[in-house]
KESE-188897 format. One record per residue (C-alpha): residue number from 1; residue in one letter; x, y, z. Coordinates in Angstrom, 1 decimal. Each point is the difference from the previous one (the first is absolute). Example, Ala and Ser with C-alpha at 12.3 -4.5 7.8 and 13.67 -1.06 7.14 Angstrom:
residues 2
ATOM   pos   code        x        y        z
ATOM     1      A     12.3     -4.5      7.8
ATOM     2      S      1.4      3.4     -0.7
***
This chain:
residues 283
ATOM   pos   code        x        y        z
ATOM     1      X     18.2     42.9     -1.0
ATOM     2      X      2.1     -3.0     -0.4
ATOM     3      X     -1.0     -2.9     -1.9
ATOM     4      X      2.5     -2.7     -0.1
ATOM     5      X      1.0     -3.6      0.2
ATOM     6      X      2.2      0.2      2.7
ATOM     7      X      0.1      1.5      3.3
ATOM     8      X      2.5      1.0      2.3
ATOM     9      X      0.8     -0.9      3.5
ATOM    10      X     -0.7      3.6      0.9
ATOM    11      X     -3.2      0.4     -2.1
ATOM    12      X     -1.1     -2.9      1.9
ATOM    13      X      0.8      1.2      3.3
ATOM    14      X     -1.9      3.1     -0.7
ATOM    15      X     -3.2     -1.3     -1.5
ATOM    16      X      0.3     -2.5      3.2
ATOM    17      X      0.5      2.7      2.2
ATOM    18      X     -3.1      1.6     -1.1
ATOM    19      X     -2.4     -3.1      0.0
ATOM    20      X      0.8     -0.8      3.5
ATOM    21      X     -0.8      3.6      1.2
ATOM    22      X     -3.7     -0.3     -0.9
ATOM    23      X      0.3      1.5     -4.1
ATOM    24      X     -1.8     -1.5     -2.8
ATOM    25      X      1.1     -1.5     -3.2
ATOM    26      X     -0.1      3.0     -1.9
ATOM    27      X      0.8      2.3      3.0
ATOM    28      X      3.5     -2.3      0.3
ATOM    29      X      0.3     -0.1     -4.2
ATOM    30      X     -0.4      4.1      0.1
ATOM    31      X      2.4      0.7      3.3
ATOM    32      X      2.2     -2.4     -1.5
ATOM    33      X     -0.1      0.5     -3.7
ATOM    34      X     -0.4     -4.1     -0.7
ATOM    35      X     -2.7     -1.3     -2.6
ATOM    36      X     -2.9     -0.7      2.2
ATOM    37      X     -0.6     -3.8     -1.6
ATOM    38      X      4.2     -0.5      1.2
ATOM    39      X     -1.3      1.1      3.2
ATOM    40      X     -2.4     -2.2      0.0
ATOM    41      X      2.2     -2.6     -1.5
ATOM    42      X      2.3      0.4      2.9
ATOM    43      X     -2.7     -0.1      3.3
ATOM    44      X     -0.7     -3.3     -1.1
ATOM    45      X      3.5     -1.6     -0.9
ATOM    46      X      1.2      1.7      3.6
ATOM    47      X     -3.3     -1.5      1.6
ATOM    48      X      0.6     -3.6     -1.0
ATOM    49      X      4.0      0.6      1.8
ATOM    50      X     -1.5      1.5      3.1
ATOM    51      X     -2.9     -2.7      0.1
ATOM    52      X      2.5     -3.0     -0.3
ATOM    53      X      2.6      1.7      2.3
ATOM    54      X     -2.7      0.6      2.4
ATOM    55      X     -1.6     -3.9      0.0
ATOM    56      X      3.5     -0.9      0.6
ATOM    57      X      1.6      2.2      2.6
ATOM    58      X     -3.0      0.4      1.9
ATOM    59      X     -0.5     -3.3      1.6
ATOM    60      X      0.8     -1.5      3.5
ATOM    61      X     -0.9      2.6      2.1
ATOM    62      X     -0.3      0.3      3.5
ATOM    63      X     -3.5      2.2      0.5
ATOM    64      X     -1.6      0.6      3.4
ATOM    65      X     -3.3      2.1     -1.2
ATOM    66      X     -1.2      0.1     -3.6
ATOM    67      X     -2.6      2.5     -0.6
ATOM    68      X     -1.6     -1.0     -3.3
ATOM    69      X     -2.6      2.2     -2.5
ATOM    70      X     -1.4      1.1     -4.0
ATOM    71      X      0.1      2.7     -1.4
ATOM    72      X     -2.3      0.9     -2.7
ATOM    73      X      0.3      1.7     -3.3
ATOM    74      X     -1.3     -0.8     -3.7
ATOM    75      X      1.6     -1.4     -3.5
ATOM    76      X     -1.8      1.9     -2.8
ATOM    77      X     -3.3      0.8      1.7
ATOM    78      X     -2.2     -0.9      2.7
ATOM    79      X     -1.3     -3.5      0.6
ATOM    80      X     -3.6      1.9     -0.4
ATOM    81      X      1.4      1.6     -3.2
ATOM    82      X      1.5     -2.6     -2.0
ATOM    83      X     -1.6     -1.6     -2.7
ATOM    84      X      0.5     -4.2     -0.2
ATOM    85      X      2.5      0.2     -2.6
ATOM    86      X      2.2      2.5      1.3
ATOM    87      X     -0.3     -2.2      3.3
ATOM    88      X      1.4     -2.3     -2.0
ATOM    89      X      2.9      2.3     -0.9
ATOM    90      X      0.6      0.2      3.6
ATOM    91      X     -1.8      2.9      0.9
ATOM    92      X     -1.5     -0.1      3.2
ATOM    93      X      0.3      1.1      4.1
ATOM    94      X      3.3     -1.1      0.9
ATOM    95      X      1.4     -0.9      3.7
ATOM    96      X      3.6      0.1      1.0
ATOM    97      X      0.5     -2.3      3.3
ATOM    98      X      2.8      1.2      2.4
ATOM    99      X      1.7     -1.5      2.8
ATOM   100      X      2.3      2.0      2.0
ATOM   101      X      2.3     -1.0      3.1
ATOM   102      X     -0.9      2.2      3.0
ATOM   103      X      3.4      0.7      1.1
ATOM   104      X      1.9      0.2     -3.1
ATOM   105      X     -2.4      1.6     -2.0
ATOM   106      X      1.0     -2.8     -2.9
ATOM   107      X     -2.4     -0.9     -2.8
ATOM   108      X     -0.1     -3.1      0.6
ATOM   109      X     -2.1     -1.0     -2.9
ATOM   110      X     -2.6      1.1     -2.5
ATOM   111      X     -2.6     -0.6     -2.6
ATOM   112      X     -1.6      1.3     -2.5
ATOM   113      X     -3.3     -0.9     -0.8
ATOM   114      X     -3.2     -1.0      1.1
ATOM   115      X     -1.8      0.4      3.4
ATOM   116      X     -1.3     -4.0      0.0
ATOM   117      X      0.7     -3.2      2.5
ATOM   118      X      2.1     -1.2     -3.5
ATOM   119      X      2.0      3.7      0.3
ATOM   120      X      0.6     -0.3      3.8
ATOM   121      X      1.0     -3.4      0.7
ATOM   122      X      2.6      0.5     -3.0
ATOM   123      X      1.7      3.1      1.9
ATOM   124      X     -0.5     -1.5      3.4
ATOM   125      X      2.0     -2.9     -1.5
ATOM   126      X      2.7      1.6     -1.1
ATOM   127      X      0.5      2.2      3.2
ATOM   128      X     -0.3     -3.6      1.9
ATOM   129      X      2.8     -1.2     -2.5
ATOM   130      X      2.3      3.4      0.8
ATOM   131      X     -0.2      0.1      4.0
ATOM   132      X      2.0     -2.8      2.0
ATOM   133      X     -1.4      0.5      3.2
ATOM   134      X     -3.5      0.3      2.5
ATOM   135      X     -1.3      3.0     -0.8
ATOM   136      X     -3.5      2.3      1.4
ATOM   137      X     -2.1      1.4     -3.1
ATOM   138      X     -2.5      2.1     -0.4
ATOM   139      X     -2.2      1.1     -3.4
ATOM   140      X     -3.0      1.9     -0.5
ATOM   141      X     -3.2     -2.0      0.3
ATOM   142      X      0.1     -0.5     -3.5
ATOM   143      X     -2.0     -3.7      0.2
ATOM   144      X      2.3     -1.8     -2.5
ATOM   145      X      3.3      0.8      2.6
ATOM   146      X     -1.7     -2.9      2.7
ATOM   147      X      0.0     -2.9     -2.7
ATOM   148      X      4.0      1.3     -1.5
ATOM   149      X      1.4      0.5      3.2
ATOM   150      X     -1.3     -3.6      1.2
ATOM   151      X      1.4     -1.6     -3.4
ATOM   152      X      3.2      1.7      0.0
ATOM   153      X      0.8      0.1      3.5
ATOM   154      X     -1.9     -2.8      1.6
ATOM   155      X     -0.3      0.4      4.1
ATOM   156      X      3.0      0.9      1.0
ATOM   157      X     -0.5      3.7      0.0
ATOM   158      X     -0.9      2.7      1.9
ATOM   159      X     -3.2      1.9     -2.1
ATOM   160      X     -2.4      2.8      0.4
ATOM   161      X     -1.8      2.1     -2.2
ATOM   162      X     -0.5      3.7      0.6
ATOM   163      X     -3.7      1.5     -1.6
ATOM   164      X      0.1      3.5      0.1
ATOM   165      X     -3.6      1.4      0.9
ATOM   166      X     -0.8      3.3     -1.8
ATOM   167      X     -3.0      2.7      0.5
ATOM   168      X     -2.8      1.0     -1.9
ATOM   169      X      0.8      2.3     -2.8
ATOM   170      X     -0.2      3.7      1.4
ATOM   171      X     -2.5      2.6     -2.0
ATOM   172      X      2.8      1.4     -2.0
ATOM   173      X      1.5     -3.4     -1.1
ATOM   174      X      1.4     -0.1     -3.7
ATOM   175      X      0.7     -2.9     -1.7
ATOM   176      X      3.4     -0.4      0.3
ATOM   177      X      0.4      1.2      3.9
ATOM   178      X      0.1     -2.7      2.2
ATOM   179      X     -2.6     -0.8      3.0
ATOM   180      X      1.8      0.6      3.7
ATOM   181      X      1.5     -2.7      2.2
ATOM   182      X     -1.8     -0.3      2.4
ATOM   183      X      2.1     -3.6      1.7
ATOM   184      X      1.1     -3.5     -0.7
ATOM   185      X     -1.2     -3.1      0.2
ATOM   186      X      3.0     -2.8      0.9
ATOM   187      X     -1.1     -3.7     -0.7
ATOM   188      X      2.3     -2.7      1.3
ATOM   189      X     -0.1     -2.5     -2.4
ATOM   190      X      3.4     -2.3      0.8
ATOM   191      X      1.4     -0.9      3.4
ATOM   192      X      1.0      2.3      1.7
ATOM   193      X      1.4      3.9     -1.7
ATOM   194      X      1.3      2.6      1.8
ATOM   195      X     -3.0      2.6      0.5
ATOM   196      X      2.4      2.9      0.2
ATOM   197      X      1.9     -1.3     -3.7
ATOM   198      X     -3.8     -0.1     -1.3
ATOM   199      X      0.3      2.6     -2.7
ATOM   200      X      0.2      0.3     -3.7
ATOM   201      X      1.4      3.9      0.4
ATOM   202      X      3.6     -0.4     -1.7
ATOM   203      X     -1.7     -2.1     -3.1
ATOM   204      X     -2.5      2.8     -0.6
ATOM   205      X      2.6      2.7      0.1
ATOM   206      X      2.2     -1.8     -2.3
ATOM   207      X     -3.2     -0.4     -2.4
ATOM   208      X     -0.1      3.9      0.2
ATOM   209      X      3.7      0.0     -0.9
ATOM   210      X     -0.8     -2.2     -3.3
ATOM   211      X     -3.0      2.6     -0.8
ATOM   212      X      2.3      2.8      0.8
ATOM   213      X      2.8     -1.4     -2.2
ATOM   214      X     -1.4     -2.0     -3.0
ATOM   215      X     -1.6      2.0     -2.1
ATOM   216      X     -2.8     -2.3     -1.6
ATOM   217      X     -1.1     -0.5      3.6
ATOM   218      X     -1.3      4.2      0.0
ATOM   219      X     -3.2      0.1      0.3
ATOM   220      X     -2.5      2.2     -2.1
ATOM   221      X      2.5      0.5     -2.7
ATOM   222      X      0.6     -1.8     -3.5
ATOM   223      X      3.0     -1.5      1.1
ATOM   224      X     -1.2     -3.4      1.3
ATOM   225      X      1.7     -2.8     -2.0
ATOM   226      X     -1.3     -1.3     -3.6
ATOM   227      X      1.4     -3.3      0.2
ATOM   228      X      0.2     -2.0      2.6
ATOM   229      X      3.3     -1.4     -0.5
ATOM   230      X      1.2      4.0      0.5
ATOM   231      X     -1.4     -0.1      2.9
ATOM   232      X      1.4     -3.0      2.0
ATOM   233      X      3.5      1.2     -1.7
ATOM   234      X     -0.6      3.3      2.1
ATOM   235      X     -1.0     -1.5      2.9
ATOM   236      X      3.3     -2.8     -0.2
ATOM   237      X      2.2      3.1     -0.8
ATOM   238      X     -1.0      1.8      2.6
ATOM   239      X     -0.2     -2.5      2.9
ATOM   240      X      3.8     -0.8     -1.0
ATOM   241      X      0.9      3.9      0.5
ATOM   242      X     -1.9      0.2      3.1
ATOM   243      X      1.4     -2.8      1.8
ATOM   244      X      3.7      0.4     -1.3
ATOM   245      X      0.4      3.2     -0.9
ATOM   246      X     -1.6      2.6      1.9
ATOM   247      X      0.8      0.4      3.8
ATOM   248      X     -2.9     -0.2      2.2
ATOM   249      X     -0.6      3.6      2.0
ATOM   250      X      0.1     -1.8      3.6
ATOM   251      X      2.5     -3.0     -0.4
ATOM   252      X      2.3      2.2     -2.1
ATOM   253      X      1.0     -2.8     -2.3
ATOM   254      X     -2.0     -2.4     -2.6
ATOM   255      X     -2.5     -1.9      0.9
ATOM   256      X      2.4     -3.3     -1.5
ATOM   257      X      3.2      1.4      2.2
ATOM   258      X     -2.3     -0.2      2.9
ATOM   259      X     -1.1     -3.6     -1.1
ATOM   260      X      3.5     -0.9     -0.3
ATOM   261      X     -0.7     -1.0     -3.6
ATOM   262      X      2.2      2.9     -1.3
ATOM   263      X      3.4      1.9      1.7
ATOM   264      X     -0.4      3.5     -1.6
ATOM   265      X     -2.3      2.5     -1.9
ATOM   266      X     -0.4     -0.9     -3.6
ATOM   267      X      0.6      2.7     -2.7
ATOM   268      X     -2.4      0.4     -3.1
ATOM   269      X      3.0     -1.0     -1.4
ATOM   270      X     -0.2     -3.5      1.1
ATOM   271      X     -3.3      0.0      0.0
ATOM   272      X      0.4      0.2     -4.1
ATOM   273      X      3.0     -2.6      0.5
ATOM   274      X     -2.9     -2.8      0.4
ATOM   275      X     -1.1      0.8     -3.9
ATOM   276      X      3.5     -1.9      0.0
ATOM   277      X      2.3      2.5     -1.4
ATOM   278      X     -1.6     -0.1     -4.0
ATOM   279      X     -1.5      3.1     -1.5
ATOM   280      X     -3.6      0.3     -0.6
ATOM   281      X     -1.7      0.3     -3.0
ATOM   282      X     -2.5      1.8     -1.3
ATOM   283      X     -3.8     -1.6     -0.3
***
């Protein structure tokens, strides 16, 4: 095991390399042989470069159909769980808020989280501040979307929301299996939105990428985060892979090349390039 000051560019490629594929810490510090605290170290001095390159790059953008939706997972424990002091700590439910460009597939923004009015109006906000054009959403009929989408975006939209309707649980229903679908219930809320564009598919499936691919986001194991501020670094590190680095199955490029925001495929190599060329140190 290596435990040292300094790491290499290809130490950090590696241990990169093996966050972004859905590893844990110490699943990256044993594959890799890195201290698991310079791991740690390094998620969240990378995060910070692909959070600032991402608020900067990812602006004025021409979006027909955004398809907006949370995802849930926990920081520590349960809400139910959690004692008022390790609340405090920031232990807690946790939501990460994801809006995705129906055609490119580009994140256009996210959030991580609460599930409030205070929570949504903030990401509705920013995606208002990163999209230059008209554009048709549609969200869940989580309440707190019709009061951000109204501040954010004021009339000029095209909005619906999309309710899924699901069935009484069957006899054999466990815990964690989920109830059938059984249809959808579309609610125009803005002007006038396309009926046949009505749909929040290609947000959900990207939310199953994120649980596929981030580790803390497994469910029923002990990898969920410990501290919240590892948790928004893995969801900022990974958002800045998926839309620059990794070519999307049916469009055969990245999500930002499709955009126009970016003219090739970006190498974990570059991706590492936004820690701005310096070594990281161990915690």
């Amino acid at each position: 095991m290596f435990n040292m000051n300094r790491l290499s560019k290809e130490q950090q490629i590696r241990v990169v390399a093996a966050l972004v594929e859905g590893n844990s810490l110490r699943s990256a510090s044993r594959m890799t042989g890195v201290a698991r605290n310079t791991v740690t170290t390094l998620l969240l001095d990378l995060a910070e470069g692909c959070a600032g390159y991402h608020d900067r790059h990812v602006r004025n953008l021409k979006v027909r159909r955004l398809q907006c939706d949370e995802i849930w997972n926990f920081v520590g424990a349960k809400a139910k769980n959690t004692s008022p002091e390790k609340k405090a700590e920031g232990w807690s439910d946790t939501w990460t808020w994801t809006a995705v460009d129906a055609d490119t597939k580009l994140c256009v923004s996210y959030l991580v989280g609460g599930r409030d009015l205070g929570w949504g109006t903030e990401f509705m906000l920013d995606c208002a501040h990163r999209i230059s054009n008209r554009v048709q959403i549609t969200t869940d009929g989580h309440r707190a979307y019709m009061e951000a989408v109204e501040t954010a975006f004021g009339a000029d939209i095209d909005y619906a929301q999309l309710q899924k309707i699901y069935g009484a649980p069957a006899e054999n229903h466990t815990r964690y299996s989920p109830e059938q679908c059984i249809g959808c219930d579309r609610k125009v809320v803005c002007r006038n939105p396309d009926p046949k564009h009505v749909s929040t598919n290609f947000v959900e499936r990207q939310n199953l990428s994120m649980r596929m691919s981030i580790r803390r986001f497994t469910r029923l194991t002990n990898a969920f985060s410990k501290k919240v501020e590892n948790h928004a670094a893995a969801v900022a590190l990974w958002f800045m892979y998926y839309n620059f680095c990794r070519a999307h199955q049916t469009l055969r490029v990245t999500p930002a090349m499709e955009a126009g925001i970016s003219n090739h495929v970006w190498t974990i190599e570059e991706l590492v390039g936004l820690l701005g060329g310096e070594s990281i140190g161990a915690a």
